[in-house]
Biopython code that builds the backbone (N, CA, C, O; Angstrom):
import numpy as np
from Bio.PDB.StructureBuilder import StructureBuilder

atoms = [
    (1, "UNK", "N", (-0.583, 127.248, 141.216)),
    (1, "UNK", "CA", (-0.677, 125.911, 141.777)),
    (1, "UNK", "C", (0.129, 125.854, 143.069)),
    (1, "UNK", "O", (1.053, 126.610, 143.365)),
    (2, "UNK", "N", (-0.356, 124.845, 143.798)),
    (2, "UNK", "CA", (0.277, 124.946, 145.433)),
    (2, "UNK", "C", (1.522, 123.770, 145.137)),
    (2, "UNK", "O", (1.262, 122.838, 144.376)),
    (3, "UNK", "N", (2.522, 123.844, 145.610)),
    (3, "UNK", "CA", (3.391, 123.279, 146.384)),
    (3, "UNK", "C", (3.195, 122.440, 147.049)),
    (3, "UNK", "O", (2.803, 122.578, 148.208)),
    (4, "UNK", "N", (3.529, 120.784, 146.202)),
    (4, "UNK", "CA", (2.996, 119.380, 146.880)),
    (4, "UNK", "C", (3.300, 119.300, 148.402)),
    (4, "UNK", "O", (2.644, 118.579, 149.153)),
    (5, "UNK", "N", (4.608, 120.290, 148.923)),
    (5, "UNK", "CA", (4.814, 119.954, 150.024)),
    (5, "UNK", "C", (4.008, 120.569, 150.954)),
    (5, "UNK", "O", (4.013, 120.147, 152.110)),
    (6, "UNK", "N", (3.192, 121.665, 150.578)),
    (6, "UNK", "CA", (2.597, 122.109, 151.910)),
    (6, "UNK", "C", (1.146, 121.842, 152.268)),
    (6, "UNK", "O", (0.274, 121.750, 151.403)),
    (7, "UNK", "N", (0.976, 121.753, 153.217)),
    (7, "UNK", "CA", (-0.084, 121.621, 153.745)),
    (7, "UNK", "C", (-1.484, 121.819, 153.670)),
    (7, "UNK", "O", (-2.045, 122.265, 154.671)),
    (8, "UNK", "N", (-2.159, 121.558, 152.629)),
    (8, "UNK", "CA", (-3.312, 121.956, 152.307)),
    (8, "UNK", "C", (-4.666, 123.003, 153.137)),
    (8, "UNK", "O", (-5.043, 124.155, 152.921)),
    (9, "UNK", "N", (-5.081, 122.004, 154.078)),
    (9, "UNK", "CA", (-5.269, 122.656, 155.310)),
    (9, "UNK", "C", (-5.207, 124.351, 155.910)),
    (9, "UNK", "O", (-5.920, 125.339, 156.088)),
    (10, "UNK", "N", (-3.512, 123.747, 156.089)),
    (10, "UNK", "CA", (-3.243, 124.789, 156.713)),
    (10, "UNK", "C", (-3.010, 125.870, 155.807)),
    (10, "UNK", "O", (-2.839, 126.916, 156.433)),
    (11, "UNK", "N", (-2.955, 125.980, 154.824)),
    (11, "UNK", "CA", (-2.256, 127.023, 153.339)),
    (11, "UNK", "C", (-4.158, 127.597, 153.044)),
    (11, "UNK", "O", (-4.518, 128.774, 153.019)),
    (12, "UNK", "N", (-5.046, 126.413, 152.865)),
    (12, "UNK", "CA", (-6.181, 127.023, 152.561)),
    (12, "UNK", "C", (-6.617, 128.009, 154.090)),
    (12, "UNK", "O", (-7.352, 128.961, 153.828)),
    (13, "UNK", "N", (-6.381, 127.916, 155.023)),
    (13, "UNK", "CA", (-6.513, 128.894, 156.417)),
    (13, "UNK", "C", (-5.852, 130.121, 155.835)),
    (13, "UNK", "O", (-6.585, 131.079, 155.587)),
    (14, "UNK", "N", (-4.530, 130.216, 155.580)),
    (14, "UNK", "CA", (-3.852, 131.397, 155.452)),
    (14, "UNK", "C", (-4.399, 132.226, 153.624)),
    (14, "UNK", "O", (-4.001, 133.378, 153.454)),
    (15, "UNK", "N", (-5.230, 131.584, 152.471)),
    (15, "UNK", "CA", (-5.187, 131.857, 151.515)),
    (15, "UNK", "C", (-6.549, 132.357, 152.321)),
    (15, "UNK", "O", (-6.473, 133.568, 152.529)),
    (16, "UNK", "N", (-7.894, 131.715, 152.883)),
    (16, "UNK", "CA", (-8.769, 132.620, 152.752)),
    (16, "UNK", "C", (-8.527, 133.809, 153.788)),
    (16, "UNK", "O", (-8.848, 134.963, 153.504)),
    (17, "UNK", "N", (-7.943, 133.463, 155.003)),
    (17, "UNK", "CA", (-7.406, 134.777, 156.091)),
    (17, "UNK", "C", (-7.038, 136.189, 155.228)),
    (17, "UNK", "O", (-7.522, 137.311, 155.373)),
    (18, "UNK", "N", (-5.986, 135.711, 154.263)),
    (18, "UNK", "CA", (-6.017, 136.581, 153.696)),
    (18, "UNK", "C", (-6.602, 137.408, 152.664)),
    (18, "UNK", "O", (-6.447, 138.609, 152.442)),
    (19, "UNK", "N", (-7.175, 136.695, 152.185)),
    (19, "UNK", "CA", (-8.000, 136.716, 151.005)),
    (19, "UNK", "C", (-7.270, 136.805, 149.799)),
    (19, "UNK", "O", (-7.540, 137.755, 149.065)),
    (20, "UNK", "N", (-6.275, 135.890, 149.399)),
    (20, "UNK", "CA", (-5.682, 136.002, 148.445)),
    (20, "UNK", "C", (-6.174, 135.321, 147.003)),
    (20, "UNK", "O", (-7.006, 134.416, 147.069)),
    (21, "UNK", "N", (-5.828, 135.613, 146.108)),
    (21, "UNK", "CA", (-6.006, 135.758, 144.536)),
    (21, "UNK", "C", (-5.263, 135.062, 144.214)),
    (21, "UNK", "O", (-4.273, 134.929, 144.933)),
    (22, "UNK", "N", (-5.413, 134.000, 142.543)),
    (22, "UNK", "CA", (-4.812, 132.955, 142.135)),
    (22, "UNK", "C", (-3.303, 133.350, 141.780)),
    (22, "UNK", "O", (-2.433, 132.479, 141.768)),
    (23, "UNK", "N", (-2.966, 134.927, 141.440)),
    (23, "UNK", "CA", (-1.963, 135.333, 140.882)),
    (23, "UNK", "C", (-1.055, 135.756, 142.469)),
    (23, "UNK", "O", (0.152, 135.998, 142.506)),
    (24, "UNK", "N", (-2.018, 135.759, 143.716)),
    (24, "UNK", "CA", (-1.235, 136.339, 144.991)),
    (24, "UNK", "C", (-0.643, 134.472, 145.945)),
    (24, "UNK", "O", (0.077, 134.243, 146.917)),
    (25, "UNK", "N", (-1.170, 133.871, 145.305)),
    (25, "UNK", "CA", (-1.006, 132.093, 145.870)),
    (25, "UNK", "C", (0.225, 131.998, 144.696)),
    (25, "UNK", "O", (1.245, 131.690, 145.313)),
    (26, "UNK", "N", (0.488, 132.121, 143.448)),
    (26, "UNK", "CA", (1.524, 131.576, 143.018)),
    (26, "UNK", "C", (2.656, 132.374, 143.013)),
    (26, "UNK", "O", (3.666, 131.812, 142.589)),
    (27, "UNK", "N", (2.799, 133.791, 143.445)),
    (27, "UNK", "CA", (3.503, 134.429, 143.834)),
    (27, "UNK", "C", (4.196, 134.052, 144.925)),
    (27, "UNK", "O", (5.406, 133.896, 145.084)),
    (28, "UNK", "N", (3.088, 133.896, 145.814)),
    (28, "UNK", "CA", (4.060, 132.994, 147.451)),
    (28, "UNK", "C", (4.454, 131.785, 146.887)),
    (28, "UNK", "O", (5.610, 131.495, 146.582)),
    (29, "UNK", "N", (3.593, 131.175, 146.772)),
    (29, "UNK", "CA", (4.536, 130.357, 146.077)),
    (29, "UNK", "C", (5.804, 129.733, 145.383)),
    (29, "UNK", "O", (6.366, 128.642, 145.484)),
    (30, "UNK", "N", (6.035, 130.914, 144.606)),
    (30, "UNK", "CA", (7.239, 130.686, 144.005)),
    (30, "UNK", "C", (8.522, 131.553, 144.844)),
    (30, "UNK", "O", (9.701, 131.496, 144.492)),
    (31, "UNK", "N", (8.038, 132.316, 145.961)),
    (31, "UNK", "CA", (8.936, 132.829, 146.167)),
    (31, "UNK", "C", (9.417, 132.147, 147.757)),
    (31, "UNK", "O", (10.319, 132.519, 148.507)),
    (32, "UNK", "N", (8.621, 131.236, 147.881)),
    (32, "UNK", "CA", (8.518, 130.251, 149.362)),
    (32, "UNK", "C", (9.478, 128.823, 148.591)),
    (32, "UNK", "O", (9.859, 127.866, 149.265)),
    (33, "UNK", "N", (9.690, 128.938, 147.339)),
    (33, "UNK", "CA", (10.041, 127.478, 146.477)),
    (33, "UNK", "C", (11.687, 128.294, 146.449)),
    (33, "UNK", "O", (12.630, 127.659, 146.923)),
    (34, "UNK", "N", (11.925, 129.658, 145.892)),
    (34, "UNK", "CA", (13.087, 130.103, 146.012)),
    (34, "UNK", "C", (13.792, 130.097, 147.371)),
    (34, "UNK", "O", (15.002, 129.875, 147.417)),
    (35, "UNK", "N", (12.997, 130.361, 148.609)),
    (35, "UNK", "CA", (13.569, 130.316, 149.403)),
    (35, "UNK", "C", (14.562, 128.896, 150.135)),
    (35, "UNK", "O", (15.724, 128.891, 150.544)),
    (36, "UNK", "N", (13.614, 127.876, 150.079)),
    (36, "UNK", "CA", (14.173, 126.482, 149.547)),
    (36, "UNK", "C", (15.161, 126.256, 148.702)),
    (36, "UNK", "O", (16.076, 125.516, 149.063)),
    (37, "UNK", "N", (15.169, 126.674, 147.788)),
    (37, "UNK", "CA", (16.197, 126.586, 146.506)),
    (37, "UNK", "C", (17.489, 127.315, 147.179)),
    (37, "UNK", "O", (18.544, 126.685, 147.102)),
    (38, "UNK", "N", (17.512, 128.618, 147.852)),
    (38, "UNK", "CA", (18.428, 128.946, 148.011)),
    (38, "UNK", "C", (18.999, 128.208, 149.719)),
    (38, "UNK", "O", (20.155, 128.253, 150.138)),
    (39, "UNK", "N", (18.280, 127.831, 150.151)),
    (39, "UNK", "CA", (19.073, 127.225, 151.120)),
    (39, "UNK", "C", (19.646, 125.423, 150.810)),
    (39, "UNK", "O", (20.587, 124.819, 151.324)),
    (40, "UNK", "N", (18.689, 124.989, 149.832)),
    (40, "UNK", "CA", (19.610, 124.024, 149.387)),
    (40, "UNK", "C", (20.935, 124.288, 148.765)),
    (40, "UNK", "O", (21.838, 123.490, 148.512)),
    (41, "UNK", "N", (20.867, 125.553, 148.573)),
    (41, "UNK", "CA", (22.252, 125.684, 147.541)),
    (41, "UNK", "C", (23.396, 126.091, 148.885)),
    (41, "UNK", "O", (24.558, 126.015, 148.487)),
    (42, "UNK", "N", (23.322, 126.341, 149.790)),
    (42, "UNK", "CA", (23.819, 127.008, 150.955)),
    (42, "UNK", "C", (23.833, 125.825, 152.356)),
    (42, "UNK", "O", (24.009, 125.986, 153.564)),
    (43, "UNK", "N", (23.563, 124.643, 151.525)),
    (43, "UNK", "CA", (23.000, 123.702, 153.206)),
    (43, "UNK", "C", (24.948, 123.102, 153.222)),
    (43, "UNK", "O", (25.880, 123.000, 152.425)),
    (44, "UNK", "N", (24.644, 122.840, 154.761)),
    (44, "UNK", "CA", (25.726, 122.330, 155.152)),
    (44, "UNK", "C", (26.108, 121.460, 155.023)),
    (44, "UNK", "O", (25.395, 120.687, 154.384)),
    (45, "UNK", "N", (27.328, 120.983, 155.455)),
    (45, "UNK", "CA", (28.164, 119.585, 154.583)),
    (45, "UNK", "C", (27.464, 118.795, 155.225)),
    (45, "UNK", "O", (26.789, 118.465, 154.250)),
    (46, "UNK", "N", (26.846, 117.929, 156.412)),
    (46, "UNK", "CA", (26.348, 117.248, 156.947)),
    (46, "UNK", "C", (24.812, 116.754, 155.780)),
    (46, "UNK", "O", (24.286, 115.643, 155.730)),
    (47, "UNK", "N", (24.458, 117.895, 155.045)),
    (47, "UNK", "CA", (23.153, 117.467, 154.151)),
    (47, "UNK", "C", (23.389, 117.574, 152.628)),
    (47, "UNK", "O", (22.566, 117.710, 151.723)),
    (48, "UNK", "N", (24.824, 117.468, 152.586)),
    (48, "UNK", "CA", (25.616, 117.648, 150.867)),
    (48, "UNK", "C", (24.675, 116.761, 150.529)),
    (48, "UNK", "O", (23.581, 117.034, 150.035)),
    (49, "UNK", "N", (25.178, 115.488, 150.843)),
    (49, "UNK", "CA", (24.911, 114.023, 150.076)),
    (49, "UNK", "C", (23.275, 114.513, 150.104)),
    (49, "UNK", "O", (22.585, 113.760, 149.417)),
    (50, "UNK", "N", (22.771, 115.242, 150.534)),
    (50, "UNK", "CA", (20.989, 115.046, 149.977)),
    (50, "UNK", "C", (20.974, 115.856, 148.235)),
    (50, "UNK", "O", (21.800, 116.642, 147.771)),
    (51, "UNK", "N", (20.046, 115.442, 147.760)),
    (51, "UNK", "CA", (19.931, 116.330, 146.444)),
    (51, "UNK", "C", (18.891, 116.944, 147.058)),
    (51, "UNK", "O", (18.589, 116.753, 148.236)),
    (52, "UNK", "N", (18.100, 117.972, 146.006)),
    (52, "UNK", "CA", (17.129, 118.885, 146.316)),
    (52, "UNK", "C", (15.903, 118.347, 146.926)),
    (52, "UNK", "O", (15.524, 118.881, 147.969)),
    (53, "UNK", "N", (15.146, 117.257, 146.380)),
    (53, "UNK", "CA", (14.128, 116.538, 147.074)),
    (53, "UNK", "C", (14.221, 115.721, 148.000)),
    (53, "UNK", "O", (13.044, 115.496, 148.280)),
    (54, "UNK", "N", (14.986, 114.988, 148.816)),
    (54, "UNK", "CA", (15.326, 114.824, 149.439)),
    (54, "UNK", "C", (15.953, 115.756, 150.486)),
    (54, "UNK", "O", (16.221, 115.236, 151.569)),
    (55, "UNK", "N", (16.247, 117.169, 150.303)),
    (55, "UNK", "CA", (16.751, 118.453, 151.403)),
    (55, "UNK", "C", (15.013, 119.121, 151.356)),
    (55, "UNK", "O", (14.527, 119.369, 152.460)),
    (56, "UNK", "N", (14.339, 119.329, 150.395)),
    (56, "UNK", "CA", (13.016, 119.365, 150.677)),
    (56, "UNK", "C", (12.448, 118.625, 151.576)),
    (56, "UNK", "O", (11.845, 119.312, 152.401)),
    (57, "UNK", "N", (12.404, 117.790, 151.713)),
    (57, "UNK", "CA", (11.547, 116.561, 152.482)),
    (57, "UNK", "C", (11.982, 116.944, 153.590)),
    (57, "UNK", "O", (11.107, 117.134, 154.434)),
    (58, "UNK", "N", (13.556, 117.222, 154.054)),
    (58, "UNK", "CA", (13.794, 117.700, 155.849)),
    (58, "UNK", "C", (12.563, 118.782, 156.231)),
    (58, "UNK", "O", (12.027, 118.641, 157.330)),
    (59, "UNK", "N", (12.133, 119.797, 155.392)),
    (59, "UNK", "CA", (11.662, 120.723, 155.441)),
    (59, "UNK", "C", (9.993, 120.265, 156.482)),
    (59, "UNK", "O", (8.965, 119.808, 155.982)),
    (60, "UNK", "N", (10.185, 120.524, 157.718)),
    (60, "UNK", "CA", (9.087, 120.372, 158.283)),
    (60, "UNK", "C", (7.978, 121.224, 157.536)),
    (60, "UNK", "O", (8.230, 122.259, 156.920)),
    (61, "UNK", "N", (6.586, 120.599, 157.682)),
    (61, "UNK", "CA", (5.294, 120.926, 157.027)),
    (61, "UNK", "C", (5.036, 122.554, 157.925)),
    (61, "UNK", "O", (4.852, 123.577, 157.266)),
    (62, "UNK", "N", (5.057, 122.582, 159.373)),
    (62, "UNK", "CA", (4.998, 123.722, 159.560)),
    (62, "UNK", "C", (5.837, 125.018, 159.482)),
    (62, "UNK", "O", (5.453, 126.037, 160.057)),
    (63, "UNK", "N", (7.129, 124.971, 158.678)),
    (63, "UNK", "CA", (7.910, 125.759, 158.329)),
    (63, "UNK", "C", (7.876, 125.962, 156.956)),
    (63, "UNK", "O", (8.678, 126.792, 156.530)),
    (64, "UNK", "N", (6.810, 125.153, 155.787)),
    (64, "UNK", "CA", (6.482, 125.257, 154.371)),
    (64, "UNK", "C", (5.549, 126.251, 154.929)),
    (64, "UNK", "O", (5.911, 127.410, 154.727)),
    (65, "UNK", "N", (4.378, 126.102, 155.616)),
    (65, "UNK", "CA", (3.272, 127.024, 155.266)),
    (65, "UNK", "C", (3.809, 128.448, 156.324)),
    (65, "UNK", "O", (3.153, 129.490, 156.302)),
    (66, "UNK", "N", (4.778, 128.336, 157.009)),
    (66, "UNK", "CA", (5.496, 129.407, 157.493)),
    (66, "UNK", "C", (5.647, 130.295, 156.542)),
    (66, "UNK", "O", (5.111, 131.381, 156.319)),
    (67, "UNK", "N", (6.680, 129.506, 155.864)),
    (67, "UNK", "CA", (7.088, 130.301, 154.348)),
    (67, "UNK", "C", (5.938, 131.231, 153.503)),
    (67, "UNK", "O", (6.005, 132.374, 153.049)),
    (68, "UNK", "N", (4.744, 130.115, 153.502)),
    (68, "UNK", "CA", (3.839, 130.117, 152.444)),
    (68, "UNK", "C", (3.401, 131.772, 152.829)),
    (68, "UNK", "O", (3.365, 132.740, 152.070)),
    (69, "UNK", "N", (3.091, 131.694, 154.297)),
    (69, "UNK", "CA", (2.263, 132.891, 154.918)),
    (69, "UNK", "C", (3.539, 134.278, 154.770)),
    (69, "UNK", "O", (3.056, 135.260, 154.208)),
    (70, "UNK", "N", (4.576, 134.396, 155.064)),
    (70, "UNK", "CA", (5.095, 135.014, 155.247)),
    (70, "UNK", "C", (5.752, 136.006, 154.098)),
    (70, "UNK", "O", (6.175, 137.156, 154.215)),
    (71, "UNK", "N", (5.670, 134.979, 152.733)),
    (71, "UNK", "CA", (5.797, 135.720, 151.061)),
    (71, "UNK", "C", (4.798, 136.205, 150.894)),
    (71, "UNK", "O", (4.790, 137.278, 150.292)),
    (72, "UNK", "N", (3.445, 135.578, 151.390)),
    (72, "UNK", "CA", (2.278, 136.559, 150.798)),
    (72, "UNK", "C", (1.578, 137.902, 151.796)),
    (72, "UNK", "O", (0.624, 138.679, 151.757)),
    (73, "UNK", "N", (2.552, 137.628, 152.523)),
    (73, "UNK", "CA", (2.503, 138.979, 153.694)),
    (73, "UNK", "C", (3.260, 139.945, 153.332)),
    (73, "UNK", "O", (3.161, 141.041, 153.885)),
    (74, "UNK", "N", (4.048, 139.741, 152.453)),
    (74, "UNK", "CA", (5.407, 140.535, 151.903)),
    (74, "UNK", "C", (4.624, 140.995, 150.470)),
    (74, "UNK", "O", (4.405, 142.187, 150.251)),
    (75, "UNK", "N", (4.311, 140.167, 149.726)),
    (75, "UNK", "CA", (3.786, 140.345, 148.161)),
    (75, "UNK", "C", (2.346, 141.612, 148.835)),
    (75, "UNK", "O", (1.749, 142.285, 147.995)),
    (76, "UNK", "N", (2.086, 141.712, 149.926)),
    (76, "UNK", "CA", (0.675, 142.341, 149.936)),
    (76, "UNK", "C", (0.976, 142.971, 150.796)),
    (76, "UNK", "O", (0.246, 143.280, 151.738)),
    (77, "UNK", "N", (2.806, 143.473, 150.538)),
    (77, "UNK", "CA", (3.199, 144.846, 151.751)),
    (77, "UNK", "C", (2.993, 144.680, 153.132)),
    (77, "UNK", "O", (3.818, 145.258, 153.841)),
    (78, "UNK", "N", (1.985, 143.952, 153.779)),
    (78, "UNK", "CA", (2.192, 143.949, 155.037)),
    (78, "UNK", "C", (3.663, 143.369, 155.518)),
    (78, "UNK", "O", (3.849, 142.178, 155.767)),
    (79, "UNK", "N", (4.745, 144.457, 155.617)),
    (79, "UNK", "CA", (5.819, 144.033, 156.523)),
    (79, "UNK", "C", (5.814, 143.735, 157.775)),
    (79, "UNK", "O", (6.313, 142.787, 158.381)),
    (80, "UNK", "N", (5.011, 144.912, 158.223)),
    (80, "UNK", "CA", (5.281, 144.409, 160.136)),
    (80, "UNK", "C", (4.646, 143.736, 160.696)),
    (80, "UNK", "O", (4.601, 143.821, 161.924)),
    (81, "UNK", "N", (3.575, 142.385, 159.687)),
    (81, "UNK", "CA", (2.872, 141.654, 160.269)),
    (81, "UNK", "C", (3.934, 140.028, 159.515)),
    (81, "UNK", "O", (4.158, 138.964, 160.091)),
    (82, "UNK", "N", (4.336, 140.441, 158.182)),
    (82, "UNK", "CA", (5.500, 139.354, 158.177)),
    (82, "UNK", "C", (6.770, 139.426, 158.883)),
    (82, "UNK", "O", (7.297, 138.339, 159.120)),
    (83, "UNK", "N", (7.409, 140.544, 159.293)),
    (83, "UNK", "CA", (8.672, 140.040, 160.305)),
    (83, "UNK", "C", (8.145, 139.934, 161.282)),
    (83, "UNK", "O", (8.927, 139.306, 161.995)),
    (84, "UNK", "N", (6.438, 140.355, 162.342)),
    (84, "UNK", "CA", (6.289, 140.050, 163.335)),
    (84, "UNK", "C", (5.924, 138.197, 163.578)),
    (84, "UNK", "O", (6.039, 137.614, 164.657)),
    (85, "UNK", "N", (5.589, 137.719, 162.588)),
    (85, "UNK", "CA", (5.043, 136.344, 161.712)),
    (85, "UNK", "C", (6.970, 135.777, 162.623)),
    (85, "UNK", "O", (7.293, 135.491, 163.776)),
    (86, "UNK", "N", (7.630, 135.862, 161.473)),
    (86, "UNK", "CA", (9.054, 135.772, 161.524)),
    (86, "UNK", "C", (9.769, 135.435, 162.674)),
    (86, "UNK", "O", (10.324, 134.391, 163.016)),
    (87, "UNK", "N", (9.608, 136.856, 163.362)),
    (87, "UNK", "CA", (10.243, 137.248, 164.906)),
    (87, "UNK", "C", (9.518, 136.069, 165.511)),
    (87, "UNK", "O", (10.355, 135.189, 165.712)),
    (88, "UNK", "N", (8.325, 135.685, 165.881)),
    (88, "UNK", "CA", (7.797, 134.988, 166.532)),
    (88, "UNK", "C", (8.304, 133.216, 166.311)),
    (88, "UNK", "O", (8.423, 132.192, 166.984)),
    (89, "UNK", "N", (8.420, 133.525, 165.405)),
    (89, "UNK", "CA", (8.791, 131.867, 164.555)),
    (89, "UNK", "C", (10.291, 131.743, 165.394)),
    (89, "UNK", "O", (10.524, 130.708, 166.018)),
    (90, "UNK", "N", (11.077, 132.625, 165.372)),
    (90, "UNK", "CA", (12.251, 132.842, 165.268)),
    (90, "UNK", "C", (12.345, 132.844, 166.814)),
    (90, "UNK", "O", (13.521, 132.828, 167.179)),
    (91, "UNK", "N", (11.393, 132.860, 167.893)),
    (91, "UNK", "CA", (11.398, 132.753, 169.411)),
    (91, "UNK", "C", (11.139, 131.803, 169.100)),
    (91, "UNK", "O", (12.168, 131.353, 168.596)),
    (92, "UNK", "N", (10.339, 131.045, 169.034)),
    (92, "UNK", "CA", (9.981, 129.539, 169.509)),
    (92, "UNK", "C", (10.878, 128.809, 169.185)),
    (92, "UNK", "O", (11.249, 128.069, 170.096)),
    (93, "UNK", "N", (11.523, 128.675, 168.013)),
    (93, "UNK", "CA", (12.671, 127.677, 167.099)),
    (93, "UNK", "C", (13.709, 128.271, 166.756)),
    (93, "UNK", "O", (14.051, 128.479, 165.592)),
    (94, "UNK", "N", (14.496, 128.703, 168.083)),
    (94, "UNK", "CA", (15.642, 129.296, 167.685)),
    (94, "UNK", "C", (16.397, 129.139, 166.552)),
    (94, "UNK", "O", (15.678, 128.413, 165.865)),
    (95, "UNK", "N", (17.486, 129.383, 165.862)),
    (95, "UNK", "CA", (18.747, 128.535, 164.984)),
    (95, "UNK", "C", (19.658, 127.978, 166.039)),
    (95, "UNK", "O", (19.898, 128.506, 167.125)),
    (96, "UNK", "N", (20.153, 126.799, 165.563)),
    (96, "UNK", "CA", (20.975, 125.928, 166.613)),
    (96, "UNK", "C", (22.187, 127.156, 166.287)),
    (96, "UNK", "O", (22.278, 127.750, 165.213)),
    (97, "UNK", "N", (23.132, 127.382, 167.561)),
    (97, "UNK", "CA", (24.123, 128.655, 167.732)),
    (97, "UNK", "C", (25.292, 127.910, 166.736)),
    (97, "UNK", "O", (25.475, 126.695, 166.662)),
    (98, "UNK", "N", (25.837, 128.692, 166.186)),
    (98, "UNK", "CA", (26.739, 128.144, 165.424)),
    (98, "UNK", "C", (28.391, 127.033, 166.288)),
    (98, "UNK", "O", (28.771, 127.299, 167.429)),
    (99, "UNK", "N", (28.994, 126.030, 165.523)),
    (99, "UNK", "CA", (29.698, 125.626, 166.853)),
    (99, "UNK", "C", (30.643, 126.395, 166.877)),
    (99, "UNK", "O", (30.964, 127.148, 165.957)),
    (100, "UNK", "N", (31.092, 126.302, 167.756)),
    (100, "UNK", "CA", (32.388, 126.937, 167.966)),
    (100, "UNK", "C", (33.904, 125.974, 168.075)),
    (100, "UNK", "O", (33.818, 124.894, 168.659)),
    (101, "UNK", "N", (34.777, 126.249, 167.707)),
    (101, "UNK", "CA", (35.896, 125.408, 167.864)),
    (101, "UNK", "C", (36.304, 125.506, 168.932)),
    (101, "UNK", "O", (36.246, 126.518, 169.631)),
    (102, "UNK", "N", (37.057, 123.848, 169.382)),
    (102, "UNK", "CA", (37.012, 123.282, 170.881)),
    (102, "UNK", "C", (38.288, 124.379, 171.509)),
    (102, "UNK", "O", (39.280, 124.792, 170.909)),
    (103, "UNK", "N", (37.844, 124.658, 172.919)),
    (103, "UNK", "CA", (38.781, 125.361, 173.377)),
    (103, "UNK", "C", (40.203, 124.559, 173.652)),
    (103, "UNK", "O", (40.463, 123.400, 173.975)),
    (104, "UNK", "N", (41.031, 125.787, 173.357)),
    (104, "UNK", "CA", (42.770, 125.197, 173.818)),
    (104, "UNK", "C", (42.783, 125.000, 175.461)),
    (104, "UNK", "O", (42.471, 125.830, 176.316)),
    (105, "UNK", "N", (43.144, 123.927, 175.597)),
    (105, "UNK", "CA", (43.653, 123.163, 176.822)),
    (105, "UNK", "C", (45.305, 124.049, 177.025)),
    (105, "UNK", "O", (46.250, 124.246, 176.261)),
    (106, "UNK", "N", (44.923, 124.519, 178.892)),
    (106, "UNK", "CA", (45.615, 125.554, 179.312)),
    (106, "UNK", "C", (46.600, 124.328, 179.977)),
    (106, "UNK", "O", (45.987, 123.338, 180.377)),
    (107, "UNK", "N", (48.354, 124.327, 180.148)),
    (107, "UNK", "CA", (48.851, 123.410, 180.659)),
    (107, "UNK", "C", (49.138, 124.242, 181.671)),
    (107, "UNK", "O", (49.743, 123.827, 182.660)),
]
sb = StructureBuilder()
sb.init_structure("model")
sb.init_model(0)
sb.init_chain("A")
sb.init_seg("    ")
for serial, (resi, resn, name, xyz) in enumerate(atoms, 1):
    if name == "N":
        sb.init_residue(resn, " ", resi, " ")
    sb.init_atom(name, np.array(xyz, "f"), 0.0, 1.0, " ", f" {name:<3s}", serial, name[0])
structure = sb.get_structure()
């Protein structure tokens, strides 16, 4: 079964592209739902106060079927077409740089 959050649409593009199987859709699946899981468990103090559905919901629709495509690129061995998937994702939408603490004021 698909994952209310993603995109129908766009998930049925990447299930027939690939030609995946009911047992190769709940595989991504569940391993696109772990990936979620583990960054809720890891999110920053700024998104404590969210619980899990609510830190779901930040989850833009085109970074669910990101996910979606990129476990079942992995489950069906193609690596260098999921980190190239990845890498590409990973140019367009950088990660914001981590901050840095304010510099000491020189007297």
């Amino acid at each position: 079964m698909l994952h209310r959050r993603l995109p129908l649409l766009a998930v049925a593009d990447v299930i027939s592209s690939l030609d995946l199987n009911s047992r190769q859709v709940r595989r991504a699946t569940t391993a696109m739902e772990h990936i979620v899981q583990r960054a809720f468990a890891r999110r920053t103090s700024a998104k404590r106060h969210l619980n899990y559905e609510e830190f779901a919901d930040t989850v833009p629709e085109c970074h669910w079927t990101l996910m979606f495509e990129v476990c079942a690129l992995i489950h069906l061995e193609r690596f260098a077409e999921a980190y190239a998937l990845t890498s590409a994702a990973q140019a367009l939408h950088p990660s914001p740089a981590p901050t840095a603490s304010p510099a000491l004021k020189h007297r």
